[in-house]
C-alpha positions as CSV (number, residue, x, y, z in Angstrom):
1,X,6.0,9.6,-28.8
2,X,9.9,8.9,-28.4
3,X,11.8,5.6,-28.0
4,X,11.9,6.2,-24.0
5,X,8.0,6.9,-23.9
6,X,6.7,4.1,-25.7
7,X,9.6,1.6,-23.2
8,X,7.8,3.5,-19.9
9,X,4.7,2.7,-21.5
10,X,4.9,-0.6,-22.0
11,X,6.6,-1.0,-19.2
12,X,3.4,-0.2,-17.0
13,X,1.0,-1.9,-19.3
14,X,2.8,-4.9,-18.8
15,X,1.1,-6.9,-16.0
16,X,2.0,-10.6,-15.5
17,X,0.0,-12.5,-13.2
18,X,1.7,-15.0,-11.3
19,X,0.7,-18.5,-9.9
20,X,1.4,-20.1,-6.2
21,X,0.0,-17.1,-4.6
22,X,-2.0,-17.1,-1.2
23,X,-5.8,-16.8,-1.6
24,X,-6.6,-13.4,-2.5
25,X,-3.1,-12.2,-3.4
26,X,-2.5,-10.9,-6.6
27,X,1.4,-10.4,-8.0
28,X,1.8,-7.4,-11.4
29,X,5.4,-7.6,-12.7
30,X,6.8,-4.7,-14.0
31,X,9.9,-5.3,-16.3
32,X,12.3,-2.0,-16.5
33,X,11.8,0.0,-19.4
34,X,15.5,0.6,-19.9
35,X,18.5,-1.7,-19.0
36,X,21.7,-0.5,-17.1
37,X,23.5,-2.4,-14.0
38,X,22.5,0.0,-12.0
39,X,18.8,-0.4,-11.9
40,X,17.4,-2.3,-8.7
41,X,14.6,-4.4,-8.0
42,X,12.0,-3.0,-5.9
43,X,9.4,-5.2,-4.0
44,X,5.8,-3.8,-3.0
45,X,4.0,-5.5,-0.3
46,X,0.8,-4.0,-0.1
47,X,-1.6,-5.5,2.6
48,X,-5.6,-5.6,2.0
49,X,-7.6,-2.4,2.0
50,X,-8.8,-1.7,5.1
51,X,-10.7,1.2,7.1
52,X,-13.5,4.0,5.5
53,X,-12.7,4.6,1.5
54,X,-9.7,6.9,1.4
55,X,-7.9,5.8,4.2
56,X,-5.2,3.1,4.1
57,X,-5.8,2.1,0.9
58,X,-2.7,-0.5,0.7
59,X,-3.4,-1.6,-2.9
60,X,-3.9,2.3,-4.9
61,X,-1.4,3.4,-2.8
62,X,1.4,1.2,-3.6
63,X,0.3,1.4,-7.5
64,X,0.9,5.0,-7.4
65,X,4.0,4.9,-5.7
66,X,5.0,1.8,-7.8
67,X,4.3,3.8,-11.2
68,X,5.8,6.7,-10.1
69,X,9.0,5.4,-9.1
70,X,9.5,3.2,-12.4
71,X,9.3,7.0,-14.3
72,X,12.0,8.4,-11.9
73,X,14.2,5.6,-12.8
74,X,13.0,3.9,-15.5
75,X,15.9,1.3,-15.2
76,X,13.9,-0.2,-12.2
77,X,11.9,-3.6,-12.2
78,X,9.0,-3.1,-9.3
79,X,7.2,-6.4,-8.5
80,X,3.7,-5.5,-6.7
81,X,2.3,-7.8,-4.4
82,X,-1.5,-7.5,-3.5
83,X,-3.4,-8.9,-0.8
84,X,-0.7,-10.7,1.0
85,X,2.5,-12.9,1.7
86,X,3.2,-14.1,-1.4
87,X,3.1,-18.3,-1.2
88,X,5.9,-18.7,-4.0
89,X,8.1,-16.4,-2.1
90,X,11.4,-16.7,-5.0
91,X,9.3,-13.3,-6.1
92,X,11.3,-12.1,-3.3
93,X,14.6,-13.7,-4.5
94,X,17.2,-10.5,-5.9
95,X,14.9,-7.9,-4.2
96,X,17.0,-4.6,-3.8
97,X,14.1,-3.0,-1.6
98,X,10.8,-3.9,0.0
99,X,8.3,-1.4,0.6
100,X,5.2,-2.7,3.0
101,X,2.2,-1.3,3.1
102,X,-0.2,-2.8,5.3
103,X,-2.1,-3.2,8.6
104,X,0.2,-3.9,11.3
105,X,-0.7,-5.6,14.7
106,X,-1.2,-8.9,15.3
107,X,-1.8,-9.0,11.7
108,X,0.7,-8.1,9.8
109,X,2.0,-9.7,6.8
110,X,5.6,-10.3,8.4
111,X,4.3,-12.5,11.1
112,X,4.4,-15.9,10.2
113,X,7.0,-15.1,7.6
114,X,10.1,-14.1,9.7
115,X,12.1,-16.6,8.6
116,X,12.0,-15.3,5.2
117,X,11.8,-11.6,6.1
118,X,14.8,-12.3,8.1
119,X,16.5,-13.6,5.1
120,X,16.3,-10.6,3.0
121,X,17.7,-8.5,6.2
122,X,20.7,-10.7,6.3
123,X,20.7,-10.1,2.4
124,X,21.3,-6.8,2.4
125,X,17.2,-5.5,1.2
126,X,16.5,-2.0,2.1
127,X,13.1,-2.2,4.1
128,X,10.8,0.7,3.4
129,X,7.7,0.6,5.7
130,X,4.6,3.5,6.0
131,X,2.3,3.7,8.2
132,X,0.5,1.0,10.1
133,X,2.7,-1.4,8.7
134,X,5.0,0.3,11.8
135,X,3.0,-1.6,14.4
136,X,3.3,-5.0,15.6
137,X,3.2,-6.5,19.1
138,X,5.7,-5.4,21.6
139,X,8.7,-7.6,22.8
140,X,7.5,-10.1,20.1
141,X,10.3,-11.6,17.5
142,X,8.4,-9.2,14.5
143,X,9.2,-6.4,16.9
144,X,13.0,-7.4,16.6
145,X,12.4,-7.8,13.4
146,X,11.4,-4.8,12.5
147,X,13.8,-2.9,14.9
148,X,16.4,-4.6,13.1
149,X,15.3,-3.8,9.5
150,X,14.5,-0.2,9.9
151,X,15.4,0.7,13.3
152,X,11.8,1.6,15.3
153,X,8.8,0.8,15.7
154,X,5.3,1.5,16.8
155,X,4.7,0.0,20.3
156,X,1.2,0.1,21.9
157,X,1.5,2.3,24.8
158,X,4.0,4.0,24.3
159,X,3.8,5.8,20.9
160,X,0.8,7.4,19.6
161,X,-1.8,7.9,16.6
162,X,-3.4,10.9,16.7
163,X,-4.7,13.0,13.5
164,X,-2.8,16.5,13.7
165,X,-0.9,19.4,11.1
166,X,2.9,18.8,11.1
167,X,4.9,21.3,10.0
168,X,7.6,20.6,8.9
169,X,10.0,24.1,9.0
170,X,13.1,22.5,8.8
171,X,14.7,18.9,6.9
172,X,18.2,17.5,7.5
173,X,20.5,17.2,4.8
174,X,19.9,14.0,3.9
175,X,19.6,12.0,0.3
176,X,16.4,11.2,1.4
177,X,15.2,15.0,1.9
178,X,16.8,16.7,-1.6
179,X,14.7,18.6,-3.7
180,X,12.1,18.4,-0.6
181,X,11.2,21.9,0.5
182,X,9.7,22.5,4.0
183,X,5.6,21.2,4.2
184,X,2.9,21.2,6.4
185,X,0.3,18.6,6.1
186,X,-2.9,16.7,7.9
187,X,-2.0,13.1,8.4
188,X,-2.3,10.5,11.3
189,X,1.1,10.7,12.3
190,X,2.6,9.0,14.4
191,X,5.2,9.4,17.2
192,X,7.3,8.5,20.0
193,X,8.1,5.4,18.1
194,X,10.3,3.1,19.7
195,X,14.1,3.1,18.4
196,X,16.9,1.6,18.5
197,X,20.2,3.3,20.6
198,X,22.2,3.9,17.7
199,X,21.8,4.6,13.3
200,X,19.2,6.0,13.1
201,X,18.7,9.7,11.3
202,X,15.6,11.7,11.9
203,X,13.9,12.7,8.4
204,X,10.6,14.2,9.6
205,X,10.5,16.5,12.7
206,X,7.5,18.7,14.0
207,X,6.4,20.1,17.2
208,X,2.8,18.1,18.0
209,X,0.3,20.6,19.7
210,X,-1.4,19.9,22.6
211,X,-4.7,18.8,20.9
212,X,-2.7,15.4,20.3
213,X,-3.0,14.5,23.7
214,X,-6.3,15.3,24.0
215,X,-7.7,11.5,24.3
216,X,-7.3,9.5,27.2
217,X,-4.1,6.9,27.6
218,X,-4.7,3.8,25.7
219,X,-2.4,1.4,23.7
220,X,-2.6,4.0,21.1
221,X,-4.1,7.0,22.0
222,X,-1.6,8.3,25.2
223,X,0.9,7.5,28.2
224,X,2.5,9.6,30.8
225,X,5.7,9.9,29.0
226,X,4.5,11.2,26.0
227,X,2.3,13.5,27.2
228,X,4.9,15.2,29.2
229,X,7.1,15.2,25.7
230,X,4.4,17.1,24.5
231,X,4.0,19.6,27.1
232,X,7.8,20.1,26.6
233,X,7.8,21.2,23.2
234,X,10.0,18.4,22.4
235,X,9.8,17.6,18.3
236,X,8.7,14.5,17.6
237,X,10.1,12.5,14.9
238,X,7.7,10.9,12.2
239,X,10.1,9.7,9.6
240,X,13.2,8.5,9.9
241,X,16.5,6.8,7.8
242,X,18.3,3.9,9.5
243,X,21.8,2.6,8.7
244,X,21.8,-1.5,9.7
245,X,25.4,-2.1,11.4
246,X,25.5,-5.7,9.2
247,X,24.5,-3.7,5.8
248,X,21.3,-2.5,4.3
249,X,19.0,0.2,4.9
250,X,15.6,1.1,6.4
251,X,13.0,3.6,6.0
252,X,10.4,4.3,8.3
253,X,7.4,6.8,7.4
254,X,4.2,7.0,9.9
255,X,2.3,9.4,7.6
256,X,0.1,7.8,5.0
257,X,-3.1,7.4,6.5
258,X,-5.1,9.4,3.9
259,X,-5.0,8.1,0.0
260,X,-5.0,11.9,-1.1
261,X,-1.8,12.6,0.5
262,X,0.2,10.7,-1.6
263,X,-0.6,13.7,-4.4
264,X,1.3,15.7,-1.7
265,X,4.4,16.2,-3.7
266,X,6.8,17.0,-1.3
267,X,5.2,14.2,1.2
268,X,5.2,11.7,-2.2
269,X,8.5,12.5,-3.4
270,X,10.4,12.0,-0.4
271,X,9.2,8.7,0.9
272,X,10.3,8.0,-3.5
273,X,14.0,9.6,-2.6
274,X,13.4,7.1,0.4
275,X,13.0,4.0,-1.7
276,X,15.9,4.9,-4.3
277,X,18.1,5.5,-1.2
278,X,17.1,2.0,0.7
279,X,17.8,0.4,-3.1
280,X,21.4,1.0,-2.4
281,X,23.6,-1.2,-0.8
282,X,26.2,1.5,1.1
């Protein structure tokens, strides 16, 4: 085993468990294996486990994504937050990017924290959020929040959830898309998110068949306006790259639903381009 093996490898044995944390929150550190001033400090935020086995599984999924990032770039510290808002939030002090990964709602982990979330917007942190994490409650200050940090949102009644194929034929040019070759994949993904007017670059495109529209409207499930979006053949957009006019970047990714998606490579890879590209401060 080289020099570079054995640093990776201790770098994701070493776990140190942190104090001052909410009840039921766990924190892992994960020192970079290598040292250079480029590497970047990457923050996940992974909410409890929640729903049947297999399906937004917060905790494995953020591990995975955690572990794999750290051997793309192994000059990166990742700090993995379980469970919660972290109590002693200086974890959060220096963070290059936050990735949340959580149930979204009325209870997600921002709310009751803006004041703090806001900081790390004004700081410059790239915000990566998937999935449910995309919801909270419409014309609320989280919903500015998060329109501000990554540039849409999910908003009851007017996007929707439903479990369908995309297929995705054709990406942008985008850092976020290199190396990703067209896919097609069963996820709940969402769309006709909520956006902003301006900054923000469609990632994820695909036409949604008719079969998404097959429930009855609902704070999830349909409206009018989406359903005639639908009947247009109009792509819908399910992952997206937003530019913040004051500095830093956001991610948004509805997919993510199912744990075994995440061994999806091109679906795995690119929300990983995602977080490298977030890292940066353009």
């Amino acid at each position: 085993m080289n020099t570079y093996n054995i640093c990776v490898l201790l770098g994701l044995c070493i776990a140190v468990l942190l104090a001052g944390c909410e009840r039921g929150t766990a924190v892992q550190v994960h020192p970079a294996a290598l040292s250079k001033p480029t590497g970047a400090k990457v923050i996940f935020l992974a909410g409890p486990d929640s729903h049947l086995p297999g399906t937004h599984e917060h905790r494995a999924g953020a591990e995975l994504l955690s572990n794999a990032l750290r051997q793309r770039q192994p000059t990166f510290e990742t700090v993995n937050i379980y469970g919660g808002w972290p109590a002693d939030e200086s974890l959060l002090d220096g963070a290059d990017a936050l990735v949340m990964y959580c149930d979204g709602g009325d209870s997600h982990l921002i709310i009751g924290h803006l004041e703090a979330f806001d900081r790390l917007l004004a700081a410059g942190t790239g915000i990566v959020a998937l999935h449910y994490c995309l919801e909270v409650p419409k014309d609320s200050p989280a919903s500015a929040s998060m329109l501000n940090a990554i540039g849409g949102y999910f908003e009851t009644w007017w996007s929707v959830n439903p479990h369908w194929i995309a297929d995705y034929t054709d990406l942008p040019n985008h850092p976020i898309t290199q190396q990703i070759p067209p896919f097609r994949l069963l996820d709940e993904w969402y769309f006709n998110m909520r956006f902003v007017d301006r900054g923000v670059t469609p990632i994820l495109r695909a036409i949604a068949p008719a079969s998404t529209m097959e429930r009855w409207n609902g704070p999830h499930s349909g409206n009018d306006a989406t359903r005639r979006s639908v009947a247009k053949g109009e792509a819908q957009v399910t992952a997206w790259a937003y530019e913040r006019p004051a500095g830093g970047r956001g991610f948004g990714y509805t997919g993510g639903h199912f744990h075994a998606n995440w061994q999806h490579s091109s679906a795995r890879e690119l929300v990983l381009n995602a977080i490298e590209w977030v890292a940066i401060k353009p």
